[in-house]
Each structure stands twice: as structure tokens, then as C-alpha cells.
N, C-alpha and C positions, 0 to 999 in steps of 0.2 A: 520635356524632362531636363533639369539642371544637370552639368556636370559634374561627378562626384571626386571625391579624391581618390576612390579605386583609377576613376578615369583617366585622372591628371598623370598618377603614379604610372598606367600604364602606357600613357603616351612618351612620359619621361624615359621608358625604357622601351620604345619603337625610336624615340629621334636619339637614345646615345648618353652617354653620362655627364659628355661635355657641353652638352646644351640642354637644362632642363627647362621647356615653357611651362611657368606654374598660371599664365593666366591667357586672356583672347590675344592683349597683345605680344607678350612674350612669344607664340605661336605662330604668327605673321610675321614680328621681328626673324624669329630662328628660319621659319620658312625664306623671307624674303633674301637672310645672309645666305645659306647654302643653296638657293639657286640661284644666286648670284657666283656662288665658286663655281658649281657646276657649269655654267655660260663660259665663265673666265676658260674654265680647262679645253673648252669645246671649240673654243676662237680663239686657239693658240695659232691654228695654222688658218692664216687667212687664205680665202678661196680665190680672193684676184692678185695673188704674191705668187712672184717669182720663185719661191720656198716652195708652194706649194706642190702635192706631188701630182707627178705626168698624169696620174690616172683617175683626176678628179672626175669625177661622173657628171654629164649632164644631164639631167631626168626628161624623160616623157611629156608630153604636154600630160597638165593635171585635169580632171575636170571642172566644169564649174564651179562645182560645187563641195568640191576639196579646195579649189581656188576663193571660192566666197572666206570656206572656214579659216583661210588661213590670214584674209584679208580684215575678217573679225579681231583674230587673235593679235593682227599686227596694230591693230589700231586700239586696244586695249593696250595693249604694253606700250605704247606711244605716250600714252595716257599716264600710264603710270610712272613715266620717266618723267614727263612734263611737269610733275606736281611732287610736294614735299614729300618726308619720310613722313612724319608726323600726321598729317593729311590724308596719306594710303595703311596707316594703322587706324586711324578714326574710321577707314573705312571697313578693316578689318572688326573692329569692334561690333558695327552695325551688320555683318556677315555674319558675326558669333550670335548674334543677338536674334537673330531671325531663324538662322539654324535654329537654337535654344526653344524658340517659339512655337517650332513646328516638330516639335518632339524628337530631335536630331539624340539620337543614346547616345553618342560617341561625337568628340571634337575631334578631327581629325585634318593635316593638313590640306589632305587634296579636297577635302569639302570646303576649309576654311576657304583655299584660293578659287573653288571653282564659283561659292559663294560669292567673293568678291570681283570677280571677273562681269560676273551675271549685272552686277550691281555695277558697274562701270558701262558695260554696254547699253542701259538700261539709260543711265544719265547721259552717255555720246547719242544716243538715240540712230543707232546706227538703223541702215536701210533693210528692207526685210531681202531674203536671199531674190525674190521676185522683182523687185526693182532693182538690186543690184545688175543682177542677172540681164536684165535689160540694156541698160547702163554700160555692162560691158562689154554685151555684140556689139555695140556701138560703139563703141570705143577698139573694138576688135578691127572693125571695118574698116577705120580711119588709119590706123598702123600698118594694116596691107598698101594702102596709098603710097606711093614711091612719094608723090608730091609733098604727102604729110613731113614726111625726112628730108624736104629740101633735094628730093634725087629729080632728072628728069625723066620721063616718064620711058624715054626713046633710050636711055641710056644703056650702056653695054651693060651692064651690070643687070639692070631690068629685062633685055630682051634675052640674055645666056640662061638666066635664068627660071624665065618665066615659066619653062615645063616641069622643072624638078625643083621645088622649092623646099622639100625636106632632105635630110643629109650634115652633114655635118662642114663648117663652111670656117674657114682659116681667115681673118681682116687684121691686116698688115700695114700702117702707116696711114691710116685714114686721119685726116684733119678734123672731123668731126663724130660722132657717135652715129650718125643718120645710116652708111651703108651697116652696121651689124644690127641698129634697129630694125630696120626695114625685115633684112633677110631673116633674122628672130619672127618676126612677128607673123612673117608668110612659112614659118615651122621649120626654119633650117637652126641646129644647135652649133649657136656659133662662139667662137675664141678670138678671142680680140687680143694681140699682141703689141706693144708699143713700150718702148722704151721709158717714156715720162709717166711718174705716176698719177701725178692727175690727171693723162688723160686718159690711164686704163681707169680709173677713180669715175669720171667723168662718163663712161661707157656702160657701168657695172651700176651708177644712182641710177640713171637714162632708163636702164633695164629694168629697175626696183619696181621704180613708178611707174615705170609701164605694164608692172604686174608682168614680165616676162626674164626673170631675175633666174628661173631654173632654165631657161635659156641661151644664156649667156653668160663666160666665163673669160678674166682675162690674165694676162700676166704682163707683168714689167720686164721686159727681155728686149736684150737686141735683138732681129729674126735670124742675125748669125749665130746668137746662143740658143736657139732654140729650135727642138728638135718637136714634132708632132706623137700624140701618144692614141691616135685613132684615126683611121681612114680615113679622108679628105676627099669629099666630093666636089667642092670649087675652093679656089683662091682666089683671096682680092685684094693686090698690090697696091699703092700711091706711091710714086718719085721716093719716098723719104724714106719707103722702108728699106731701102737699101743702100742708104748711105752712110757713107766710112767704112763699106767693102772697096775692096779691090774684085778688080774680075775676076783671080783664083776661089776668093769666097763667097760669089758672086754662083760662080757653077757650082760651090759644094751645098752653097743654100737649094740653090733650082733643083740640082738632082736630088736630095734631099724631101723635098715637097711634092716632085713629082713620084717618086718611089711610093710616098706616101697616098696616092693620088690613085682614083677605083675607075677603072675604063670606062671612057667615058664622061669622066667628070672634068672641072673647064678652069683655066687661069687665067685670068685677068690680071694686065699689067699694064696701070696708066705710064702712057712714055711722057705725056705734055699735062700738063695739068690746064684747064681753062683759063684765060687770062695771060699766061705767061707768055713771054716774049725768049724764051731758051730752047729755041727750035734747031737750032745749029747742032744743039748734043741728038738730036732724036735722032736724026738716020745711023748714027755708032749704035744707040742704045737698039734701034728695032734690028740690027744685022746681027748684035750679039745675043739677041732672045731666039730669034729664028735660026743660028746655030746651036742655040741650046735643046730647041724643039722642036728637031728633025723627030719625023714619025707621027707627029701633034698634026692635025688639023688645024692652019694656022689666017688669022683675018686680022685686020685690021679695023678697027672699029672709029668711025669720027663721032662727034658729041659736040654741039655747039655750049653746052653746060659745062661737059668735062672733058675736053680737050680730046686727046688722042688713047687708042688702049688697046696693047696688045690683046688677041686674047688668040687661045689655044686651047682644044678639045683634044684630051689623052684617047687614044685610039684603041680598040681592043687587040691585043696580039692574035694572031691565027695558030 
């Protein structure tokens, strides 16, 4: 059944006075600008800015199959950004047009887009949830691999953690994205802190594509401006992230983190990084951590990969 002009009229007074769609395109046009505002209002506050507030939520692992539909939705709206206006209303046309066909009473936005969504996935010829599905235990498996992340298999960071790998997990000056991938991927929701923004930028794509993007959250801060807004079950330090402290800020960071910190759970602090030849500062730096972490369960860890690394396991009070 056609569209009639009762219908148009009554659509005209569902979207507003300021926007009246009198045809298929005008409807995907008004649709496509106000959820466009709507997005704009929504992504005011970015989720890896320093703005952002203390108590952005990490979510749950999703299931597969919340994770397929949303892997659908991302690769439809990819789609639609890759290609003309002119192009994604042609396609709305053929959306109206098939609705029309199939005796649709009423033209309505969320039919027009869900119409056109159907007709996009149809042409990307996306995987069925079953191969997906496959696809990404396999791809699951491989992200548990420390080796995948460039991590060594022996390293502190892999053996402190290897019993508790969920928890919420602090990565503080890492040169690379690999240790918060890693630890995401074995189920820890982790915060990645760093000064530069591309390489909290650089951590949060990492996490996209790895489809573990509700896993991981970061911010642009010094770790001297920043203060934790959930329980910390490990820290994991690199040389950098404490530099252009003095030692007074130096202890109000550590007590700080440790405060934050659920008994039990463990700090890692590279004193040498692999490679380097600045072994002269490490005995100041391990005397003044092991002053800070009287009561800690305190080891020293070697790593032909990664150098040297404090680590310390918070002890439970009696």
C-alpha cells in the first residue's frame, strides 16, 4: 500500500514543524541530520580525555553474541561514512521502495533506517553470527598469548599475574599498547594513563580492533595528576611514568595507589627497562620503593626481555 497524505501529514507532526519530510528522501535526509546531532551531543565528553569524568564505567565482558550485533552495526555505519550523501539516500529510496512493496501502512523513520541497514549488510555480505563466532575464539586465543603482545612469556608481569587475571588493572608509562592488551584480553578492565595523547589514542584504536574497546579506558594525565576512581587490583609501572617527580611526589603518588590497591593485589615497577645501560640510578630507585613498601611482600624480578621490576604484593592487615 502507498503512502498517503494523511500519512505524510502525520509523520510531519511525529518529527516537528521544523523538519517536514514531504518524500522517501526528505525522510533519510531529516533522519540522517538529527542523528547526526544526536551522536554530536553524545561525544561531547570523550571517553579517553582527561575531561572525562572519574567514574566512567567499564562494562562486563558482553557476550558473543551482543559482541557479533554490535560488530554488524559497526561495520554498517563504516559503510555509511565511506560513501556519499547522495549515494546513502539512493539507498534510502530503494528501502522506501521495498517497504512500499510489501504493504508497509506507514513510512516511518526507524523502518526507513532499519530498512536500509538490512540493505547495506546484505551488500557488505557480512559473515553469519556462526562463522563469525568461530572467527573470534580464535582470535580470542591468540590475544591471551603474552607473545602475541610482543610480552615475554617469563616476564613479571605474566607470572604476578597469571592467577588473577580479572580485576581492574592501572598501565602507567608503557611504551607500547601490548601490556594493557594483553591484560584486557585475559579479562582484566584496564586504564591506561599517559601523558601523550597519541599514545593513549594509540591504546584505545588497539583496543577497538581488538573488539575489546569496553575493556579498556584511558586518559591523558600525568600519574601525578591522577588519582584512581575504583579499586586496583595490580599496577604496572615503566621508568617514564614517573618522571618529572621529585621524590616528595613520588610518595604521594605510591601511597595514593596503594590506598587504592585490595589486599592482595600486586605492583609492578620496571626499575631498568631491557637494553639500557642506566644501571647506576637502580640501586637509589629499588632502596626508595622498598622504603615505600614496608608491609608489601617485596621481590625482585629479572627478565632478559624487560629488564629489572620491582614488584610488591599488598598484604592483608590482621
Amino acid at each position: 500500500m502507498r503512502a498517503t497524505g494523511h500519512e505524510s501529514a502525520s509523520l510531519s507532526a511525529q518529527f516537528g514543524d521544523s523538519a517536514k519530510p514531504q518524500s522517501a528522501r526528505d525522510l533519510l535526509q531529516w533522519s540522517s541530520q538529527n542523528w547526526g546531532l544526536r551522536v554530536g551531543e553524545e561525544a561531547v565528553c570523550c571517553p579517553h580525555s582527561s575531561t572525562a569524568p572519574r567514574g566512567t564505567h567499564i562494562s562486563s565482558p558482553r557476550s558473543l553474541k551482543h559482541e557479533y550485533e554490535l560488530y554488524v552495526e559497526r561495520e554498517i555505519e563504516d559503510y555509511k561514512d565511506s560513501i556519499s550523501r547522495s549515494v546513502l539516500l539512493k539507498i534510502g529510496d530503494e528501502a522506501v521502495a521495498l517497504l512500499r512493496s510489501s504493504d508497509q501502512i506507514g513510512l516511518t523513520e526507524l523502518l526507513v533506517c532499519d530498512e536500509v541497514d538490512r540493505i547495506i549488510a546484505k551488500r557488505l555480505r557480512l559473515p553469519t553470527f556462526a562463522t563469525w563466532k568461530r572467527r573470534r575464539l580464535k582470535a580470542l586465543e591468540q590475544y591471551r598469548r603474552p607473545e602475541y603482545w610482543g610480552i615475554d612469556p617469563d616476564a613479571a608481569l605474566v607470572r604476578a599475574l597469571a592467577d588473577s587475571p580479572e580485576g581492574h588493572v592501572l598501565v602507567a608509562g608503557a611504551s607500547g599498547e601490548g601490556p594493557a592488551m594483553y591484560l584486557a584480553a585475559r579479562g582484566a578492565a584496564v586504564t591506561a594513563v599517559e601523558p601523550a595523547e597519541d599514545a593513549v589514542e594509540r591504546v584505545v584504536r588497539a583496543a577497538a580492533a581488538a573488539g575489546l574497546g569496553e575493556r579498556v579506558r584511558g586518559y591523558c594525565a600525568d600519574l601525578g595528576d591522577w588519582a584512581p576512581d575504583v579499586a586496583l587490583h595490580a599496577v604496572v609501572c615503566a621508568p617514564s611514568a614517573f618522571a618529572g617527580l621529585d621524590a616528595h611526589d613520588r610518595a604521594r603518588v605510591i601511597a595514593v595507589l596503594q590506598s587504592a590497591t585490595v589486599d592482595g593485589g600486586v605492583h609492578l615497577v620496571e626499575t631498568i627497562a631491557a637494553g639500557t645501560e642506566a644501571r647506576d640510578s637502580a640501586p637509589g630507585m629499588l632502596e626508595e620503593l622498598r622504603s615505600r613498601y614496608r608491609g608489601w611482600a617485596i621481590s625482585i624480578e629479572h627478565s632478559a626481555a624487560r629488564g629489572e621490576t620491582f614488584m610488591a604484593r599488598k598484604q592483608a592487615v590482621a
